[in-house]
C-alpha positions as CSV (number, residue, x, y, z in Angstrom):
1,X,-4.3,21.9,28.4
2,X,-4.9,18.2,28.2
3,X,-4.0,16.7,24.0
4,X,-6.9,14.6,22.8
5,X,-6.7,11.8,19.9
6,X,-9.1,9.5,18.8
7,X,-8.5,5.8,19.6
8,X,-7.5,2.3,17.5
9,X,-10.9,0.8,19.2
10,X,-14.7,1.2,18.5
11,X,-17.6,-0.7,18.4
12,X,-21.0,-0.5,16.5
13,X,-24.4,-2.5,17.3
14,X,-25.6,-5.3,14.6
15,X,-28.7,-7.3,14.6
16,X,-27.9,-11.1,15.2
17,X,-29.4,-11.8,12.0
18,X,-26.6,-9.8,10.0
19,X,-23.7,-12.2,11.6
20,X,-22.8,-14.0,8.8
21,X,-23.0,-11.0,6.4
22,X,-20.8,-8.9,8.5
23,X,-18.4,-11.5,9.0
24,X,-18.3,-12.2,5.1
25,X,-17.8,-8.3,4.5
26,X,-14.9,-7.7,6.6
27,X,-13.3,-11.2,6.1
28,X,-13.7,-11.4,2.4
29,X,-14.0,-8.4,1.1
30,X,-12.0,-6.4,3.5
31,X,-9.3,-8.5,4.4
32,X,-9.5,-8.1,8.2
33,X,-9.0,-10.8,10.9
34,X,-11.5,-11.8,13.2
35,X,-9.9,-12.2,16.0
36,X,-13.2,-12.8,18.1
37,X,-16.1,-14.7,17.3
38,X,-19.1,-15.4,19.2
39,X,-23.1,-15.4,18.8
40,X,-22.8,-12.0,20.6
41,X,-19.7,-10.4,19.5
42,X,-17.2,-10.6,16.8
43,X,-13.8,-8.2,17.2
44,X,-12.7,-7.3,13.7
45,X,-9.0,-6.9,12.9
46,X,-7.8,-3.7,10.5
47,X,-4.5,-3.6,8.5
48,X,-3.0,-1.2,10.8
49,X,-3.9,-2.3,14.0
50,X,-7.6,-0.4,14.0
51,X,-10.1,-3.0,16.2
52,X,-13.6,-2.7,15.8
53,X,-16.3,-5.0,17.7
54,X,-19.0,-5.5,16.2
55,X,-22.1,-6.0,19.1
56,X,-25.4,-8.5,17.8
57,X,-28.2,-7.4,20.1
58,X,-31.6,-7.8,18.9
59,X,-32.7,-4.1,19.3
60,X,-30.8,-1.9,16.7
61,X,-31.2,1.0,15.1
62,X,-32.4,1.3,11.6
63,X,-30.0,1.5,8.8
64,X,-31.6,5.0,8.4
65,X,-31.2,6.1,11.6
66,X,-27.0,4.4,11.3
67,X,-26.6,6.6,8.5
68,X,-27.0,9.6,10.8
69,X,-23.9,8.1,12.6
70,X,-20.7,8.6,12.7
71,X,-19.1,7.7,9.4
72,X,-15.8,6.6,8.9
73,X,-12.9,6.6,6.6
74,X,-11.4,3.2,4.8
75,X,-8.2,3.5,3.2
76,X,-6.5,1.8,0.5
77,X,-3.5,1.3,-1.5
78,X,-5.8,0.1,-4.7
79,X,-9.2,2.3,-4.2
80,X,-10.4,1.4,-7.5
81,X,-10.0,-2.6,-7.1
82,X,-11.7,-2.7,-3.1
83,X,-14.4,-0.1,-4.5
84,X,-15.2,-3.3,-7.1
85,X,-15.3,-5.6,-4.7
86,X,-17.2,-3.8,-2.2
87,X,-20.1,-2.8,-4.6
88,X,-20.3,-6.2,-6.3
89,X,-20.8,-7.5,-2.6
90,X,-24.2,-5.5,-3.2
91,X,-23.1,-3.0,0.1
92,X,-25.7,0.6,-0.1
93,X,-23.9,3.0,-1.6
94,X,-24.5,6.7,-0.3
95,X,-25.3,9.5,-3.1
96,X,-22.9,12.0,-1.9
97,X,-23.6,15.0,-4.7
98,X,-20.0,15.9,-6.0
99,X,-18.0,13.6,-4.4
100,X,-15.6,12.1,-5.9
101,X,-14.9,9.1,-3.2
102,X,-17.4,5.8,-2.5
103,X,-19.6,6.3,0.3
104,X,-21.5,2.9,1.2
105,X,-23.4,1.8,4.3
106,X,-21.5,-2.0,4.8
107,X,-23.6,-5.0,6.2
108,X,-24.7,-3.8,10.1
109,X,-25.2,-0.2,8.9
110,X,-21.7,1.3,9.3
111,X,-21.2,4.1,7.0
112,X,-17.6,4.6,5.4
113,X,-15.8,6.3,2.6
114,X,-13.1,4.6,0.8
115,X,-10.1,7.1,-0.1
116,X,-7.2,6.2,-1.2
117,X,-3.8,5.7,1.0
118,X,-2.2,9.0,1.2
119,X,-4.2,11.3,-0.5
120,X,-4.5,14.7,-0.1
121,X,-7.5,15.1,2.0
122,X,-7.0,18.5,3.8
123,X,-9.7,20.4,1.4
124,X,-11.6,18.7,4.0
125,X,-10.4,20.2,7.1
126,X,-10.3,23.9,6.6
């Protein structure tokens, strides 16, 4: 049988007018490289190699209808230093009853949680 993985590229959909916001997000707060920049699509830069391009159309979905999207998971070395800089960047953090982990819908509607490098995590795959 054929192994499967999950790649180090993937893209989400943004409305033009969130550009800037993005950009700030994942420059500043983040510490990723843009490594592409353009009026219709910026390629974002992770740590270890992850890519993600972001796609301005005009036609988006709704940040309700993003946070029935795949989520995905941030990691970090200092969780409790990026969670302050990502929720004084005013990002929409997720109510997640009894988690102990920030869920937050960044600028464009992308939905992550932010766990800390190397944690044990496998609660959640069983």
């Amino acid at each position: 049988m054929a192994t499967v993985s999950i790649g180090n590229h993937s893209n989400v959909v943004a409305h033009h007018s969130d550009q800037e916001r993005i950009r700030a997000f994942y420059q500043g707060v983040l510490g990723c490289v843009l490594t592409k920049e353009s009026a219709n699509v910026d390629y974002i830069k992770f740590h270890q190699g992850f890519f993600l391009a972001v796609l301005y159309q005009d036609a988006v979905p709704t940040q309700e209808q993003l946070r029935q999207s795949i989520w995905l998971e941030l990691r970090s070395d200092e969780p409790a230093e990026l969670r302050k800089k990502i929720v004084d960047f005013g990002v929409t953090e997720i109510d997640m009853p009894g988690a102990d982990h920030l869920y937050f819908q960044a600028p464009g509607g992308q939905v992550f949680r932010l766990v800390r490098t190397g944690e044990d995590l496998s609660r959640f795959e069983k």
